[in-house]
C-alpha positions in Angstrom: -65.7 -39.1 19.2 -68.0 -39.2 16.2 -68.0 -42.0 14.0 -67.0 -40.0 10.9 -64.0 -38.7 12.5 -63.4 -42.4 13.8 -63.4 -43.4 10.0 -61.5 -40.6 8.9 -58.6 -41.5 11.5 -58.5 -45.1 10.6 -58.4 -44.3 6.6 -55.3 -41.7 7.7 -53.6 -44.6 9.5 -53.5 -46.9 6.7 -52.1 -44.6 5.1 -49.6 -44.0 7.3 -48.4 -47.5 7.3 -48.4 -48.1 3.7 -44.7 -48.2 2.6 -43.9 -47.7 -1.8 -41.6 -49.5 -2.8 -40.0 -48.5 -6.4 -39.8 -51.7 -8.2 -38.8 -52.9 -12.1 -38.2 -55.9 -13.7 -34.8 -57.1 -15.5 -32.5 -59.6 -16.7 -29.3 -59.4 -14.5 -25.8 -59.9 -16.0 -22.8 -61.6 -15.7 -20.2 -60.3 -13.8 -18.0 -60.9 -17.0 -20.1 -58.5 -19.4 -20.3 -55.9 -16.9 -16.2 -56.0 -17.2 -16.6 -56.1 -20.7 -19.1 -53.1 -20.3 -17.0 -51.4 -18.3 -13.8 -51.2 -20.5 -16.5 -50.2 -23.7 -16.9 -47.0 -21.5 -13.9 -46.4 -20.8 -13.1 -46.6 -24.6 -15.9 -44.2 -25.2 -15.0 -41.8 -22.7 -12.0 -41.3 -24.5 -13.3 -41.1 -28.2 -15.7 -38.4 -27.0 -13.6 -36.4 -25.1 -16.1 -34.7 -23.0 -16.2 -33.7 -19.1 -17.7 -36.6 -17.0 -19.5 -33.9 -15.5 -21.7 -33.4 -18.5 -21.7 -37.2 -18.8 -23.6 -39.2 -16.1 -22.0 -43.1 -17.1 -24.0 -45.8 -15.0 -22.1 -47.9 -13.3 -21.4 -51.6 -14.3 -22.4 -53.1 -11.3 -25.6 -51.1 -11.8 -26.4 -51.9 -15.7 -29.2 -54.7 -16.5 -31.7 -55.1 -18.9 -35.1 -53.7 -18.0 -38.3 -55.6 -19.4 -40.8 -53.3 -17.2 -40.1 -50.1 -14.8 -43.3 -50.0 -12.3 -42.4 -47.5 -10.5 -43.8 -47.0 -6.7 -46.1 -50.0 -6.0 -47.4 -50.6 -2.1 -45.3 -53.2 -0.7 -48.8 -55.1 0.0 -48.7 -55.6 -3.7 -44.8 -56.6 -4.5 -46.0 -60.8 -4.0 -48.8 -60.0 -6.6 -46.1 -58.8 -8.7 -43.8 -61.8 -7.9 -46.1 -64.1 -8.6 -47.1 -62.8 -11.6 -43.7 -62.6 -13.0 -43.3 -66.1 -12.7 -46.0 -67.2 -14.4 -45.0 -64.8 -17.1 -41.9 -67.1 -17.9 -44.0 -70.6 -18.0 -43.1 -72.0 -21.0 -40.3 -69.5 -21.9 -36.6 -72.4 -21.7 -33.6 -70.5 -21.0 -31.8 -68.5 -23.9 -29.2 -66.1 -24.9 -28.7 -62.8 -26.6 -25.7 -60.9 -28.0 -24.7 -57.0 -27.0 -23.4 -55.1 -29.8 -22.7 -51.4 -31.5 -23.7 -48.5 -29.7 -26.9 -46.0 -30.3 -28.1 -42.8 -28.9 -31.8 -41.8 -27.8 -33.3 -39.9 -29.5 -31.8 -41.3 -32.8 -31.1 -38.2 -34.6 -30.4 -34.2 -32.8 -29.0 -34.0 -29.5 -28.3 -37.7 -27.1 -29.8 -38.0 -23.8 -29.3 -41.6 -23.6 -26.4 -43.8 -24.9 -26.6 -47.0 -25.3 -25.4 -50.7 -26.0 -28.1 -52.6 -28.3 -29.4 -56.0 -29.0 -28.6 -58.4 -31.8 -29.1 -62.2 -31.1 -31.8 -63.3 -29.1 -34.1 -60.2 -29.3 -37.1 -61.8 -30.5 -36.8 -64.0 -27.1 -36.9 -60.7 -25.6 -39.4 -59.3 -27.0 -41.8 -61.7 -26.3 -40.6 -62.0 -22.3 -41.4 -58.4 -22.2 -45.0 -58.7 -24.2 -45.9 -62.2 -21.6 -45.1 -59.6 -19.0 -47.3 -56.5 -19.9 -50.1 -58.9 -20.1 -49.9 -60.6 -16.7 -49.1 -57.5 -15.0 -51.8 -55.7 -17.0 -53.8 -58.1 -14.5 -52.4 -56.2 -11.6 -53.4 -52.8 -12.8 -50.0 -51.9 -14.1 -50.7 -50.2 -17.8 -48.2 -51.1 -20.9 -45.8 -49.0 -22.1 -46.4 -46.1 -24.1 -44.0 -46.7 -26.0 -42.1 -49.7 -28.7 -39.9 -52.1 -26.2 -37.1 -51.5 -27.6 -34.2 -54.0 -25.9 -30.7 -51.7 -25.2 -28.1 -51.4 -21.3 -27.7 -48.0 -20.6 -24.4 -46.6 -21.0 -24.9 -43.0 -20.0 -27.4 -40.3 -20.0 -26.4 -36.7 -21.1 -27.4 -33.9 -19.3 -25.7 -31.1 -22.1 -27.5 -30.2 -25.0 -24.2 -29.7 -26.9 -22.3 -32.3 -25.4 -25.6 -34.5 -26.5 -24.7 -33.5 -30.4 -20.9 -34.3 -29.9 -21.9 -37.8 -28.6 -24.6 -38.2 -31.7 -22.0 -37.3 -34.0 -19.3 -39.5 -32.4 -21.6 -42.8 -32.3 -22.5 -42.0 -35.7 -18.6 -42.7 -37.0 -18.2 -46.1 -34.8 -18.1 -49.5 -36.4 -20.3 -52.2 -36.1 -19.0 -54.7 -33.0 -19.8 -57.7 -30.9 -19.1 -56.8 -27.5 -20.8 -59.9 -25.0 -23.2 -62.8 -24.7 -25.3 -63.5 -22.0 -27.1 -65.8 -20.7 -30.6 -65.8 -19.7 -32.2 -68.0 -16.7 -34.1 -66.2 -14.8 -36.1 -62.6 -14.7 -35.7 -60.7 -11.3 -38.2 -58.0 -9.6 -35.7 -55.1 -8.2 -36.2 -52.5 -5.6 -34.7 -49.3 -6.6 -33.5 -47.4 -3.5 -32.2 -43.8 -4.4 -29.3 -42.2 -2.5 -26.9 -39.4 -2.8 -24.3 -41.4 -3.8 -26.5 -43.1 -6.6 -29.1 -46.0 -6.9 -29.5 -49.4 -5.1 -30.8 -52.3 -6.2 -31.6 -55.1 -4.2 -33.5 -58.2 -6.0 -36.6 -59.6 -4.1 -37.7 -62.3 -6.5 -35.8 -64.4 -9.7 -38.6 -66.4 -11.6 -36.5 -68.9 -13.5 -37.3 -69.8 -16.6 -38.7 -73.4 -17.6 
């Protein structure tokens, strides 16, 4: 056996044994405001009056607020990620924010995403998510292309049409305070995908100061 073809074997095995594991990082709720979320899609569902089929609604027992989706990482790298997580939250004492009203992305034309937003306590947010991108940024992991923008994800549309009917819908809502929640810790999540639907298993809670 040449020593190439030795090489080449050992580089395929670690590859072999490297598992991915598809990882984010979010603020978990209470069990109360996921009730409370719950009922605000059921009142939804019935103010747009549109198949459920067209309609994916996320599950409240599966609704958080995500600060960073990373994706598959190697599962070498997750206590890297941990760790870094934690020290993203020194100096950050626990806090609160407020959900309330309801948005669509994009903001104008047909809604792919629907949405709860953020009123109180956003700023806090904001800069958990920007203490974040830069210790992870250590890790490799690039920021986001795009404005964090703090929202729990009602429902994604899969219909064109149904996306305008939605738009339109959302657009003749009134202002509301649904929940308040507190935060304490952020937690690293494992995303497992199934047929029956995600599942998410936390590895790590860094707690804040």
């Amino acid at each position: 056996m040449s020593f190439v073809f030795y090489k080449r074997c050992i580089v395929f095995y670690k590859r072999c044994i490297v598992m991915l594991i598809r990882c984010f990082i979010a603020i978990e709720l209470d069990e109360a405001v996921r009730k409370e979320l719950g009922r605000l899609q059921d009142r939804l569902r019935r103010r747009f009056d549109v198949l459920d089929t067209s309609v994916n609604w996320v599950r409240p027992e599966n609704i958080h607020l995500t600060l960073k989706f990373l994706g598959d990482v190697q599962d070498n790298v997750i206590a890297d990620i941990c760790s870094a997580v934690s020290m993203a939250v020194v100096g950050t004492v626990p806090f609160d924010f407020e959900f309330a009203n309801c948005g669509c992305f994009p903001p104008s034309g047909s809604a792919r995403v629907l949405w709860t937003g953020i009123t109180d306590g956003s700023k806090e947010l904001q800069s958990l998510q920007t203490a974040l991108e830069n210790h992870l940024g250590m890790l490799g992991f690039p920021p986001e292309g795009r404005k964090f923008t703090p929202h729990l994800t009602l429902a994604r549309i899969k219909n064109a049409k149904i996306g305008q009917t939605v738009q339109d819908a959302v657009k003749d809502i009134e202002p509301f305070v649904l929940a308040r929640q507190d935060v304490w810790a952020l937690t690293v999540f494992q995303s497992e995908l199934t047929r029956t639907g995600p599942v998410y298993t936390a590895l790590h809670h860094a707690k804040l100061d």
